[in-house]
C-alpha positions as CSV (number, residue, x, y, z in Angstrom):
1,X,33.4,36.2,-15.7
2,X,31.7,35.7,-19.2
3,X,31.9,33.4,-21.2
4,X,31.6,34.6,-24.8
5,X,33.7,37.5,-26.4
6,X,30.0,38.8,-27.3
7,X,29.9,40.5,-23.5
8,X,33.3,41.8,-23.5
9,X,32.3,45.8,-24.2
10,X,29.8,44.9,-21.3
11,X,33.1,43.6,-18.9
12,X,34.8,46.5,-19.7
13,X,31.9,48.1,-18.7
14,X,32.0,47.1,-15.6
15,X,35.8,47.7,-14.5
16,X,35.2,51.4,-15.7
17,X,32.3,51.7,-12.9
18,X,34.6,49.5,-10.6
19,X,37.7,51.5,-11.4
20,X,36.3,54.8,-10.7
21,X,36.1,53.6,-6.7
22,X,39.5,51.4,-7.1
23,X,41.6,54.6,-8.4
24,X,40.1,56.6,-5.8
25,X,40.3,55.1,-2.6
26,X,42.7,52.0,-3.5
27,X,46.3,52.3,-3.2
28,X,48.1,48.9,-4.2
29,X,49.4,46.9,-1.4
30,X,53.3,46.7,-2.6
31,X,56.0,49.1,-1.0
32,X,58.3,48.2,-3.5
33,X,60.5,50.8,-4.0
34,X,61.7,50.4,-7.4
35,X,60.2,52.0,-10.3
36,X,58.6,50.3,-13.0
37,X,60.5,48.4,-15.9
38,X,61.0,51.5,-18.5
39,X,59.0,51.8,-22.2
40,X,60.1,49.2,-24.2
41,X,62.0,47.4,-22.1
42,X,61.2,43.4,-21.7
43,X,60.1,42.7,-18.0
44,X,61.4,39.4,-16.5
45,X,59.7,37.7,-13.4
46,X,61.4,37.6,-11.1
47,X,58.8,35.4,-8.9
48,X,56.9,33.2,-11.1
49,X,58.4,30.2,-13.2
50,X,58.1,30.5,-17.0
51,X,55.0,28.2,-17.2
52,X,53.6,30.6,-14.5
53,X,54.3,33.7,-15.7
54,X,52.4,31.9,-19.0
55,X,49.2,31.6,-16.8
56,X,49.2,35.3,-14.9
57,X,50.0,36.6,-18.9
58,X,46.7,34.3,-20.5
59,X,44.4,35.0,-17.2
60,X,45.2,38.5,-17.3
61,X,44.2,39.2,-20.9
62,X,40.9,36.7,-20.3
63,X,40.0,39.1,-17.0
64,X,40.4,42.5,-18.8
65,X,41.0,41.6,-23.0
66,X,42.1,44.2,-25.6
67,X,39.3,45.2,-28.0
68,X,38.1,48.3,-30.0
69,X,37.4,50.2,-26.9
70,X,41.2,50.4,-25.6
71,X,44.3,48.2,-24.3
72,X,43.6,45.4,-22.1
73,X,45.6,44.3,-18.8
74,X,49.1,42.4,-20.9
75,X,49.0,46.2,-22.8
76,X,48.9,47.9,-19.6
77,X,51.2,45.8,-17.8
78,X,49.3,44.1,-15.0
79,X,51.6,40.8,-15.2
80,X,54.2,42.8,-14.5
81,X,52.7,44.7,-11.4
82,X,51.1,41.0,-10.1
83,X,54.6,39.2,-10.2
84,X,56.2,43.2,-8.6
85,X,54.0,42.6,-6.1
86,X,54.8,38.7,-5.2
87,X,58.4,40.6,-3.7
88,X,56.4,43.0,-1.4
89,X,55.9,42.0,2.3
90,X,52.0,41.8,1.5
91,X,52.7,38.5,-0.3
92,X,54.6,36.6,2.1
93,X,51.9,37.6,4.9
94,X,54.1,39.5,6.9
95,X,51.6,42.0,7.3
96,X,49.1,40.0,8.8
97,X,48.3,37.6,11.2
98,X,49.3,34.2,10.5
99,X,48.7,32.5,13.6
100,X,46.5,29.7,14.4
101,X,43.8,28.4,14.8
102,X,43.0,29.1,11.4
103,X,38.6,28.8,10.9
104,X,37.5,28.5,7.4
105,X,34.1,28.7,8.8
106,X,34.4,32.5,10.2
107,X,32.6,35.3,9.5
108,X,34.3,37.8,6.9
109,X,34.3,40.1,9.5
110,X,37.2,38.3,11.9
111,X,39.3,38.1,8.8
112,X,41.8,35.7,6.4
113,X,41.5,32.7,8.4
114,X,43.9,30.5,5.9
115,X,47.8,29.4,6.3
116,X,48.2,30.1,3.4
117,X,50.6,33.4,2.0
118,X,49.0,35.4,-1.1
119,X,52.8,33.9,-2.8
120,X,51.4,30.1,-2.0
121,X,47.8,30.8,-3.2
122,X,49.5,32.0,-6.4
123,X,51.4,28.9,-6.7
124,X,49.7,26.7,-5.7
125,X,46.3,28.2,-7.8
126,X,48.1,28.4,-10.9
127,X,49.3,24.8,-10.8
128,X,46.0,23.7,-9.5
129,X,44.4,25.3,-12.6
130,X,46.5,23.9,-14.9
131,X,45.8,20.6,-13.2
132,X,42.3,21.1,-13.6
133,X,42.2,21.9,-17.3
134,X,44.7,19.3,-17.8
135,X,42.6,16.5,-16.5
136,X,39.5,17.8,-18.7
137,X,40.9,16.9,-21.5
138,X,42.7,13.7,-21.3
139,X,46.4,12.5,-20.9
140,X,47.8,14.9,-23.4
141,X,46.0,18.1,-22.1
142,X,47.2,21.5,-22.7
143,X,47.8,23.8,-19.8
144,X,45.7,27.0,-19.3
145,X,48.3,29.2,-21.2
146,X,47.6,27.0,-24.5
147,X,43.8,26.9,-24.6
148,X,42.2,29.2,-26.6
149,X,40.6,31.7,-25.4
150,X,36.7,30.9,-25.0
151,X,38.5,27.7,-22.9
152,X,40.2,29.8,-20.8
153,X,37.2,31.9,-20.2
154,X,35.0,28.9,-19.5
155,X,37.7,27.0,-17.0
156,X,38.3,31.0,-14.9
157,X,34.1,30.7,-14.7
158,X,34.4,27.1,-13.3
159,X,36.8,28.5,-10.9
160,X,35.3,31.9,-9.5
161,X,31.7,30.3,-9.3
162,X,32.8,27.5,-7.0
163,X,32.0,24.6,-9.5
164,X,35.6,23.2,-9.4
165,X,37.6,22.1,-6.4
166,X,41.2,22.2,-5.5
167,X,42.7,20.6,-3.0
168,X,45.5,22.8,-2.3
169,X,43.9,26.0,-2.1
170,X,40.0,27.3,-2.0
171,X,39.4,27.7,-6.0
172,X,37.3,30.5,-5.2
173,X,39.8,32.4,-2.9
174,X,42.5,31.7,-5.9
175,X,40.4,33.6,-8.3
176,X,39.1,36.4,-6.2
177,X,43.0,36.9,-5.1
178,X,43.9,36.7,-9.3
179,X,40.9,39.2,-9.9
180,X,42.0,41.9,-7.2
181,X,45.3,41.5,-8.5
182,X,44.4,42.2,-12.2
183,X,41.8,45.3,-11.4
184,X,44.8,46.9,-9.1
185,X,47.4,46.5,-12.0
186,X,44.9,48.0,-14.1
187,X,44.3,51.1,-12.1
188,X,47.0,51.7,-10.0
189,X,49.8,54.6,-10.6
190,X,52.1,53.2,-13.3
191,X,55.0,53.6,-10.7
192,X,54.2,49.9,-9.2
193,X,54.2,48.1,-13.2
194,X,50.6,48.5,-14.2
195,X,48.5,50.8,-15.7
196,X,50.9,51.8,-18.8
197,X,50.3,54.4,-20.5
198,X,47.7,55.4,-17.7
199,X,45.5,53.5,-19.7
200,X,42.8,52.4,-16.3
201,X,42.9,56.0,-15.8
202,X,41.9,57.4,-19.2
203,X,39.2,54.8,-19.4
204,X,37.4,56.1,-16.4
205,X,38.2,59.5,-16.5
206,X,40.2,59.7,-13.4
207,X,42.6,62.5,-13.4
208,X,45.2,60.9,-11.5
209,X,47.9,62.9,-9.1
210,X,46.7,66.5,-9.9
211,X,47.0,68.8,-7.2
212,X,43.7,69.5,-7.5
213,X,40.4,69.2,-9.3
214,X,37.5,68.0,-6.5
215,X,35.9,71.8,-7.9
216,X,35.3,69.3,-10.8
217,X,33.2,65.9,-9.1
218,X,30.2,67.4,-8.8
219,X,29.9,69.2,-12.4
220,X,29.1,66.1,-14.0
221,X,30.9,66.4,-17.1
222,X,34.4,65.2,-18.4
223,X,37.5,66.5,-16.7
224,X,39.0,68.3,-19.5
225,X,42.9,67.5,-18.5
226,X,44.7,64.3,-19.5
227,X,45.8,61.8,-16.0
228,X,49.3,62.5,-14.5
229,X,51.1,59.9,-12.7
230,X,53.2,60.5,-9.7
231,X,56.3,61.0,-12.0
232,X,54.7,63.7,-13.8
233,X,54.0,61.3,-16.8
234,X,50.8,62.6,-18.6
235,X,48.6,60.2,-20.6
C-alpha cells in the first residue's frame, strides 16, 4: 500500500506483473454456481450489512483505484465477487481443517492455524477497522467508508504493516485476506462477479479461455486477439 495518489500508475504497475501469474495459475476459490449479476444490473449483498458492503466498496477502490490508465476494482466488480464468494464453502472453512490446537506461532508451512472462518475475519476486520479509525479521530469519528481517500490509504497501511492491533482478529491476516480477495476479483473469469468487462485481463494482456495460443508466450510481443471469458464474452 501507498500512501499518496502520486504512486498509483506505479500500484497498477504492480498488479499487472502480479496478475499475469494470478490469471494463469489462480482459479478463484468459490464453486458458486450462479453466474454473475448481468450488465447493468444493481448487485445486492447478500452477505455483508450495508455499513459493510460500504467498507469492501471504499477498500476495494483504495487497493486497485480508477485512473487514466483503466477501470479500477468497484468498475470491475470485485465487491461483488468478494461478498459471491462469502456464500462458497471456502468462507465458512469447510474446506479446511478447523480443528485444534490452533498455534499462531507455526511455521507457514503447517498451515492456517486460526479459528477463525475467512466469513469471521471479514466481519470481524471490517468492524475492527472501522473501530480503529473511529477512535483516531475522536467521539464523533467517521467510519472507513466516509474518510477521504488519502485517510483510507493511510489507515489500510497501518493495517497491512502491522502497526495497528485488533483484538478480534490478526490486522495483518485481515488485510492480506482483503488484498487476495481484491487481486482475485480483479483477475478472475467474469463468471464468479469480477473482472467486468475483462478488464484484469486486457490490462495484462492475458488472453483468457482461448483454446489455444502457448505458440504465442515465448514470441515476446502482444497477443494480437482480444480476452474471452468462459461464456464466450470477448473484451
Amino acid at each position: 500500500m501507498s500512501t499518496s495518489n502520486s504512486s498509483l500508475p506505479s500500484r497498477r504497475q504492480l498488479f499487472k506483473s502480479l496478475g499475469a501469474t494470478l490469471a494463469v495459475v489462480a482459479l478463484p476459490a468459490s464453486n458458486a454456481r450462479q453466474p454473475a449479476t448481468a450488465q447493468g444490473k444493481a448487485y445486492r449483498p447478500s452477505f455483508f450489512s450495508p455499513d459493510e458492503w460500504a467498507f469492501v466498496n471504499a477498500a476495494s477502490a483504495r487497493l486497485i483505484p480508477h485512473d487514466r490508465l483503466g477501470p479500477g476494482a468497484v468498475e470491475a466488480g470485485v465487491p461483488e465477487y468478494i461478498d459471491r464468494q462469502m456464500g462458497t464453502p471456502w468462507a465458512t472453512g469447510a474446506l479446511w481443517y478447523m480443528q485444534g490446537p490452533f498455534n499462531a506461532d507455526a511455521p507457514a508451512t503447517l498451515g492456517y492455524q486460526l479459528q477463525l472462518t475467512p466469513q469471521q475475519v471479514y466481519r470481524l476486520g471490517i468492524a475492527a477497522t472501522d473501530g480503529f479509525v473511529r477512535k483516531a479521530q475522536g467521539a464523533q469519528g467517521k467510519s472507513f467508508a466516509q474518510l477521504a481517500p488519502d485517510a483510507q490509504d493511510t489507515a489500510l497501511h497501518a493495517i497491512e504493516s502491522g502497526q495497528t492491533v485488533f483484538e478480534t482478529v490478526p490486522a495483518t491476516l485481515f488485510f492480506s485476506m482483503l488484498l487476495q480477495s481484491v487481486r482475485e476479483g480483479f483477475f478472475a473469469d467474469p463468471f464468479h462477479g469480477g473482472n467486468r468487462g475483462l478488464v484484469g485481463w486486457k490490462l495484462i494482456g492475458f488472453p483468457g479461455a482461448r483454446a489455444d495460443f502457448m505458440d504465442w508466450v515465448d514470441r515476446d510481443v502482444k497477443y494480437p486477439l482480444p480476452p474471452v471469458a468462459l461464456s464466450g464474452q470477448r473484451g
